[in-house]
VEXGULO-485959 format. One record per residue: residue number from 0; chain; x, z, y of N, C-alpha, C in turn. Coordinates in Angstrom, 2 decimals. Layout:
% VEXGULO-485959
TORVO   seq   mol       npx       npz       npy      capx      capz      capy       cpx       cpz       cpy
TORVO   NUM     A         X         Z         Y         X         Z         Y         X         Z         Y
...
//
This chain:
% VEXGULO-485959
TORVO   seq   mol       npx       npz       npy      capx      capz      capy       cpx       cpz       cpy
TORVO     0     A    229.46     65.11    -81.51    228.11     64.78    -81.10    228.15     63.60    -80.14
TORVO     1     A    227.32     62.47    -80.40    227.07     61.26    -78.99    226.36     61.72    -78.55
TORVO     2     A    226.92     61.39    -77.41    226.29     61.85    -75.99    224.97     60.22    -75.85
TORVO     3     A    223.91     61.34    -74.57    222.70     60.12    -74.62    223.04     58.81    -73.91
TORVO     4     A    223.60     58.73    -73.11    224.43     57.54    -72.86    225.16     56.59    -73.94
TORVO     5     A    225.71     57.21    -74.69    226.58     56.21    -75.91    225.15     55.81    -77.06
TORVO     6     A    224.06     56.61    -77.17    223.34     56.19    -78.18    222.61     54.94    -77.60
TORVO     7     A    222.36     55.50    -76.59    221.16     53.75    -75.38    222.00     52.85    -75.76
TORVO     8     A    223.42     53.01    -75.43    224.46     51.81    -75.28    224.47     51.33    -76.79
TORVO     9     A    224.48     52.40    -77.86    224.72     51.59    -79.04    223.13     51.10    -79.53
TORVO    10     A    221.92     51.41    -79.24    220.65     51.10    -79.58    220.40     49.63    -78.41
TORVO    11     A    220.87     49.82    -77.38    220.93     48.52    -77.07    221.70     47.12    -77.35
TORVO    12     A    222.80     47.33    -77.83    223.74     47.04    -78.57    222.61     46.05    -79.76
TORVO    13     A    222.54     46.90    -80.67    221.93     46.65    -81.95    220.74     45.42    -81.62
TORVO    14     A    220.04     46.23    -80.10    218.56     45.49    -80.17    219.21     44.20    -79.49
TORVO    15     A    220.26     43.90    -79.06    221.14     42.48    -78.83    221.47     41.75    -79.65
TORVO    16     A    221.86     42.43    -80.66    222.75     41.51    -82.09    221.29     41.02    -82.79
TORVO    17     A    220.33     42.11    -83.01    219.08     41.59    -83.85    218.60     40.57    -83.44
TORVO    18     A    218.07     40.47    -81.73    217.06     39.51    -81.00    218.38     38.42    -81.07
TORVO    19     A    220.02     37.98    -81.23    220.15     36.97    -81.16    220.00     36.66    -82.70
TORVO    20     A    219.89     37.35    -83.54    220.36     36.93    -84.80    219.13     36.04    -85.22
TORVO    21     A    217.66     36.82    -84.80    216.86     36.18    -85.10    216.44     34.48    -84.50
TORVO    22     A    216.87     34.56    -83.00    217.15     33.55    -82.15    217.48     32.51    -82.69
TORVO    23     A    219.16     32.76    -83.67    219.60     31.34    -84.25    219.11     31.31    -85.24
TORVO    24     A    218.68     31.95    -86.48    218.15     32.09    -87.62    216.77     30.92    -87.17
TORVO    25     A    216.08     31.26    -86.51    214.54     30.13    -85.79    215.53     28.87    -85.36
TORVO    26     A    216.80     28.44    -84.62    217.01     27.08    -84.31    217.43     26.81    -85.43
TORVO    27     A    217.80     27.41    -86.84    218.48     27.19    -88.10    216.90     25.95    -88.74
TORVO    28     A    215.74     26.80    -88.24    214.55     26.72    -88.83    214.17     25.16    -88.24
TORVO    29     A    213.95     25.33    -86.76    213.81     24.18    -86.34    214.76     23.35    -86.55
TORVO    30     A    215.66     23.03    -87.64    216.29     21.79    -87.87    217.36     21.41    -86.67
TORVO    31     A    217.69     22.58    -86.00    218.90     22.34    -84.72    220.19     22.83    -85.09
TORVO    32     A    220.26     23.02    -86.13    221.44     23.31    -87.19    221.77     23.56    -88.54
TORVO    33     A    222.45     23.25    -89.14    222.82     23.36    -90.69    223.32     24.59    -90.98
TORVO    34     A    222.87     24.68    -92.34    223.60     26.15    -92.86    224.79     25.40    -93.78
TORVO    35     A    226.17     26.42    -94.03    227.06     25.91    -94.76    226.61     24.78    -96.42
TORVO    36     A    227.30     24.15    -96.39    226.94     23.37    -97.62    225.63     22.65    -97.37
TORVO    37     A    225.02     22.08    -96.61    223.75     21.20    -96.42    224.58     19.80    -95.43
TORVO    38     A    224.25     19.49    -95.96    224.76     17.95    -95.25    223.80     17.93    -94.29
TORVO    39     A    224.20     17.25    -92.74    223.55     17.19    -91.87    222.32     15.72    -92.24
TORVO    40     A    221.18     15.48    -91.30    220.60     14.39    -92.14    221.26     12.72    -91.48
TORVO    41     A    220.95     11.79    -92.33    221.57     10.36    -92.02    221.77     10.46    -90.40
TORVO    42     A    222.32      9.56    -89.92    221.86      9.17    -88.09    221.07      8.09    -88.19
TORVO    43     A    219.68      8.09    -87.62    218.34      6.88    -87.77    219.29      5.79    -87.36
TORVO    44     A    218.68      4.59    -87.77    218.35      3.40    -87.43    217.80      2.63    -86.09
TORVO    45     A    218.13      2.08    -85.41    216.99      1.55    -84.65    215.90      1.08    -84.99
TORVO    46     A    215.62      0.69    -85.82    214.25      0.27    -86.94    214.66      0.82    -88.28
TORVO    47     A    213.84      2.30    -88.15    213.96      2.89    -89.54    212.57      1.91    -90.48
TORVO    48     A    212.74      2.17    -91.67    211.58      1.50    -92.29    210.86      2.33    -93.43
TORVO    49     A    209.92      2.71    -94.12    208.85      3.33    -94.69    210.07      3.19    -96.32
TORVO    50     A    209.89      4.09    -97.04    210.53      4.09    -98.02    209.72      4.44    -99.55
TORVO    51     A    209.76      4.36   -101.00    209.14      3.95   -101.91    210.01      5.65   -102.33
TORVO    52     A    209.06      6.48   -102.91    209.30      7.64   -103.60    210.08      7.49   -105.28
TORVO    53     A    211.26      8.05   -105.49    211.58      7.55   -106.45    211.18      7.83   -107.98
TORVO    54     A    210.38      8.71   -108.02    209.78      9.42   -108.73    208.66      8.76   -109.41
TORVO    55     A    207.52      8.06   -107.94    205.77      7.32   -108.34    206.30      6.06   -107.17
TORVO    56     A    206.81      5.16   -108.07    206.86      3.58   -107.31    205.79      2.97   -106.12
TORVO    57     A    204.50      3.93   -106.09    203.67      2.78   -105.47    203.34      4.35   -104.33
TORVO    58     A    203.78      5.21   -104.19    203.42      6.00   -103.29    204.50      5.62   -101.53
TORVO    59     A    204.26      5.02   -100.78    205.10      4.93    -99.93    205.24      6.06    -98.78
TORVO    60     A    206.56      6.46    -98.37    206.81      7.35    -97.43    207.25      6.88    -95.84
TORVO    61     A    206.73      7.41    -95.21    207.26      7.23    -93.50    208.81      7.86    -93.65
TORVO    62     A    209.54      6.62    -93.33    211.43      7.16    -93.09    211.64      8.24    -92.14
TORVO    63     A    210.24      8.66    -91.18    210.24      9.56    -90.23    210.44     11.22    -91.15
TORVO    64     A    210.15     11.47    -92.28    209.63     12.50    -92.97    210.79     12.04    -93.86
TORVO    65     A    211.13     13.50    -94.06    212.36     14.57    -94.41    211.50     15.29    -95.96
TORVO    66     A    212.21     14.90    -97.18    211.90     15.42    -98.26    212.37     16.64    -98.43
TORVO    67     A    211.23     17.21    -98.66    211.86     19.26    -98.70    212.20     19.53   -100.24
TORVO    68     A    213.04     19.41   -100.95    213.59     19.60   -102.73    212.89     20.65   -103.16
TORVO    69     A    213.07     21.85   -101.89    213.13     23.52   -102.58    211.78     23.37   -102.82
TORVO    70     A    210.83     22.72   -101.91    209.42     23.22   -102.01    208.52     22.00   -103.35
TORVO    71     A    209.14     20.88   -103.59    208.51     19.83   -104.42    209.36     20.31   -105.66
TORVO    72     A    207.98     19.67   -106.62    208.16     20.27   -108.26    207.33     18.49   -108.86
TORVO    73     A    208.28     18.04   -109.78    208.11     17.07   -110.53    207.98     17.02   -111.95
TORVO    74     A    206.90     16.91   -112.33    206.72     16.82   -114.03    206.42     15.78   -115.03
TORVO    75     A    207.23     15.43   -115.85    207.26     14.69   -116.95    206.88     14.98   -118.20
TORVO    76     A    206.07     14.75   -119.16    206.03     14.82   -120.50    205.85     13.43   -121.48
TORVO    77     A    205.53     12.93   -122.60    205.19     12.04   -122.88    204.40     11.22   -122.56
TORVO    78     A    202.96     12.71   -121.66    201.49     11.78   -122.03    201.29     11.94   -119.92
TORVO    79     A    201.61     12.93   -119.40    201.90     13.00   -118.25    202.93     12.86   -117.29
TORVO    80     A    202.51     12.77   -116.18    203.72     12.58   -115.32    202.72     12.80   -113.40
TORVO    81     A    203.52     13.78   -112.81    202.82     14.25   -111.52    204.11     15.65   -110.81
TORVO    82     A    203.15     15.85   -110.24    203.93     16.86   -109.17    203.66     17.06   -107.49
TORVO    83     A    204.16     17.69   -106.85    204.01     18.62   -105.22    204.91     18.05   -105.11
TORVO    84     A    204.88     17.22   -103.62    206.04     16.52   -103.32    206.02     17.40   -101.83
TORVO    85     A    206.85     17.85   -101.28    206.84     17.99    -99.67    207.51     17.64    -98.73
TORVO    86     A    206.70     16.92    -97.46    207.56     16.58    -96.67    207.70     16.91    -95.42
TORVO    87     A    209.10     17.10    -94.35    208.21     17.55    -93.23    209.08     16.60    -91.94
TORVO    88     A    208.44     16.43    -90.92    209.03     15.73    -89.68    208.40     15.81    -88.42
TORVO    89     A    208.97     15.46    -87.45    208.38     14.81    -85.94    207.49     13.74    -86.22
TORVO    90     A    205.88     13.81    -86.72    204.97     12.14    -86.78    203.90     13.29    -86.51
TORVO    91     A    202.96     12.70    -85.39    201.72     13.13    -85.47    200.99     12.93    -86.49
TORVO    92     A    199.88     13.86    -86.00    198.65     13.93    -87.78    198.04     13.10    -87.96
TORVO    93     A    197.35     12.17    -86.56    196.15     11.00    -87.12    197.59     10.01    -87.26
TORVO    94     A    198.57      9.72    -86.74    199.27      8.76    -86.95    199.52      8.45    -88.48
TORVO    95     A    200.11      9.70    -89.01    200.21      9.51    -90.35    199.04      9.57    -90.99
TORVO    96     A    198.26      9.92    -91.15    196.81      9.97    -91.75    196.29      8.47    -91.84
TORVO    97     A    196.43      8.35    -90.64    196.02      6.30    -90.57    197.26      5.26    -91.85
TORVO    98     A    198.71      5.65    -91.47    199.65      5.95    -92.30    199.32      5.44    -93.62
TORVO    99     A    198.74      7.16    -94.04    198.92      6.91    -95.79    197.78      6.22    -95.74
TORVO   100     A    196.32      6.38    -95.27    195.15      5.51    -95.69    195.58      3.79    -95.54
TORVO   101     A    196.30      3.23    -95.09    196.83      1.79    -94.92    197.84      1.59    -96.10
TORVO   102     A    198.68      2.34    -96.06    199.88      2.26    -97.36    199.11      2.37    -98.72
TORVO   103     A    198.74      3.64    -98.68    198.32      3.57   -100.12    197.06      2.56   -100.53
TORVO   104     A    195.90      1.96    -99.56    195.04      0.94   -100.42    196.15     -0.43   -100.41
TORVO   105     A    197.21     -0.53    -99.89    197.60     -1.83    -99.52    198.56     -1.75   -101.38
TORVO   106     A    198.55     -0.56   -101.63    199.63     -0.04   -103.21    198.22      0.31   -103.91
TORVO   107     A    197.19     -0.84   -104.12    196.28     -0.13   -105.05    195.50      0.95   -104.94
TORVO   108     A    195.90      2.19   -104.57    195.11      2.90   -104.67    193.71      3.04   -103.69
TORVO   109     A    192.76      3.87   -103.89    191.27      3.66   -103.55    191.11      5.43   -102.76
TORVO   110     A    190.95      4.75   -101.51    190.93      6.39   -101.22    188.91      6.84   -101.14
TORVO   111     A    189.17      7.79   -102.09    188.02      8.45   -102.31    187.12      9.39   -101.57
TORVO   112     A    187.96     10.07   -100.62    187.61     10.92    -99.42    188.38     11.49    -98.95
TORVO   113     A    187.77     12.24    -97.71    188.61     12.88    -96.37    188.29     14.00    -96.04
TORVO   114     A    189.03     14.83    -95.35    188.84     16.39    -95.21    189.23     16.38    -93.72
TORVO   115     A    188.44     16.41    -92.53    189.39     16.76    -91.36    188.95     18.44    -90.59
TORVO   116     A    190.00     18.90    -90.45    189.63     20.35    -89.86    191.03     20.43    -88.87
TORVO   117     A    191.54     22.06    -89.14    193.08     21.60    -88.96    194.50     21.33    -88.65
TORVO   118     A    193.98     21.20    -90.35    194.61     19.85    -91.33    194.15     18.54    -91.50
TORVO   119     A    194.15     17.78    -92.10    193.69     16.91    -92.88    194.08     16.18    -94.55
TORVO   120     A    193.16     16.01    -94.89    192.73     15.90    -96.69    192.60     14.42    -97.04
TORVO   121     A    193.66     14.04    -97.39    193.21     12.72    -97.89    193.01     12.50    -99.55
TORVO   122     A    192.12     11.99   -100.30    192.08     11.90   -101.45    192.04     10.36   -102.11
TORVO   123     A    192.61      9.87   -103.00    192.95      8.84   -103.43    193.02      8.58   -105.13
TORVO   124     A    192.19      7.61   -105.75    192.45      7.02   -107.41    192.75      6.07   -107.29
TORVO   125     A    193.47      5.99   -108.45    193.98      4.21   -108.77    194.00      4.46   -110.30
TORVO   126     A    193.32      3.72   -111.27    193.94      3.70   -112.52    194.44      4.54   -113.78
TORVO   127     A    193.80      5.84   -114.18    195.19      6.95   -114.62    195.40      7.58   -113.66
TORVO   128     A    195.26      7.66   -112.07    196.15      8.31   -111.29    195.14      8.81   -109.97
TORVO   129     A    195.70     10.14   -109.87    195.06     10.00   -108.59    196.16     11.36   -108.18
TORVO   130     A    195.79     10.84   -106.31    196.68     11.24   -105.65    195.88     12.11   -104.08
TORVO   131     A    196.24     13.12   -104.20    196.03     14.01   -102.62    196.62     14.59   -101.91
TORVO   132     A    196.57     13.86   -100.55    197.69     14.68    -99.54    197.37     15.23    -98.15
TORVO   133     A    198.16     16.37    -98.01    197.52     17.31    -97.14    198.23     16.84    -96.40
TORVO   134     A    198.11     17.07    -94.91    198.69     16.97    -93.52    198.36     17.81    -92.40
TORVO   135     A    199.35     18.54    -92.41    199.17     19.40    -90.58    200.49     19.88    -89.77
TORVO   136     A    200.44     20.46    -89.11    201.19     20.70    -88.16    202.01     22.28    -88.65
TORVO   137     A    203.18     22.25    -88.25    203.91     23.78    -89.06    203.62     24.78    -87.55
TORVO   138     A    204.37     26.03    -88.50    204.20     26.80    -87.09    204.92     26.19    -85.79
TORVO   139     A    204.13     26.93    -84.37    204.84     26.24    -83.49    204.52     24.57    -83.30
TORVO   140     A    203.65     24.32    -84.00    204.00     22.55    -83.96    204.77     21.47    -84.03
TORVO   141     A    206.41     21.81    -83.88    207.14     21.65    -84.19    207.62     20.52    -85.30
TORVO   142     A    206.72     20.54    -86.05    207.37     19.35    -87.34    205.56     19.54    -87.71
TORVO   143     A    205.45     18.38    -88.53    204.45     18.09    -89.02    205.03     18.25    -90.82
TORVO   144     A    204.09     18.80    -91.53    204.32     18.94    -92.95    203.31     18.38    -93.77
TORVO   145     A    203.65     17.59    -94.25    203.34     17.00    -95.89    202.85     17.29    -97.03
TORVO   146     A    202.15     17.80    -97.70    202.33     17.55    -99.11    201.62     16.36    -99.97
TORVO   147     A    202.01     16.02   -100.68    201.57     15.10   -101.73    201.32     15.20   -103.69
TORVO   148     A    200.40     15.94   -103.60    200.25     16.05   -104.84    199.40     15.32   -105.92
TORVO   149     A    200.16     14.71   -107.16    200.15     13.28   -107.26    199.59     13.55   -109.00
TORVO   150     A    199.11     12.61   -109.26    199.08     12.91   -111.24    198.62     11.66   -111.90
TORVO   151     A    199.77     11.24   -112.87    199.32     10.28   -114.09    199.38     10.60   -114.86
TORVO   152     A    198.24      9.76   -115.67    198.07     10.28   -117.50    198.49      8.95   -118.01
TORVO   153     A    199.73      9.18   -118.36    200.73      8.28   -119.52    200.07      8.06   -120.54
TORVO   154     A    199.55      9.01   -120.94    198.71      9.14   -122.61    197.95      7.76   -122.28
TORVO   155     A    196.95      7.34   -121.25    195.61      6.97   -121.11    196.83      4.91   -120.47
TORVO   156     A    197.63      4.86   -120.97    198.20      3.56   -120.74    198.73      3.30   -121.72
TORVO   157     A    199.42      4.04   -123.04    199.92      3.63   -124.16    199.30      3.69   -125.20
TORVO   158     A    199.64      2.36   -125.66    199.00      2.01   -127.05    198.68      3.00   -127.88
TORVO   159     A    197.59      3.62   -128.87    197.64      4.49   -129.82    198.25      3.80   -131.26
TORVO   160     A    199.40      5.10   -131.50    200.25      4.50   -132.54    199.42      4.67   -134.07
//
């Protein structure tokens, strides 16, 4: 039989290992460490510079913002082509918001309207294409998150055979 002394000691015990486990598991979260097999990210630049999505040529990205793989889905077919892109980083919300509304009319596109609450809603056509991206703040505040969800109709640019 344990005695009530050895059970406190081992229930305190436990409630030690849990509260740190969860501890580093959250700095894992906040990007203050890598899990095995993830490459740590580049070391910046002194003048990082805005980068071109390789996927939709005319969508430009802030080098500040970190492409999330697990969470973006890209689709191709003959007549389409679109997808959820996500991104997340250290950039405030009107910063980037001002951001994409400057990048993207300066790449054609026509931004159509705005959503501010918050988040914020930007909406955008060009041609075949139109493009909307959300922006807000993650839990904690911590990183600002992205999405960009994007769509062309291929069909509506090629010749009918």
């Amino acid at each position: 039989m344990i005695s009530t002394t050895a059970k406190n000691g081992l229930t305190s015990l436990m409630i030690l290992v849990l509260s740190l486990s969860l501890l580093l598991s959250g700095c894992a979260d906040m990007g203050l460490g890598t899990s095995e097999g993830e490459m740590a990210p580049p070391a910046q630049t002194q003048e990082t510079q805005p980068y071109y999505s390789s996927e939709f040529s005319d969508l430009l990205i802030p080098s500040e913002l970190q492409w999330n793989r697990d969470k973006s889905l890209v689709i191709r077919t003959d007549s389409f082509a679109g997808g959820v892109l996500h991104f997340s980083g250290r950039v405030e919300v009107n910063s980037l918001s001002d951001f994409f509304a400057n990048s993207m009319n300066k790449n054609g596109w026509k931004l159509v309207g705005t959503a501010k609450y918050k988040n914020v809603l930007l909406a955008f056509v060009k041609e075949n294409k139109t493009c909307t991206i959300t922006i807000g703040e993650s839990e904690f505040g911590m990183k600002t998150d992205v999405a960009v969800y994007i769509t062309e109709d291929i069909a509506g640019m090629k010749p009918a055979f």
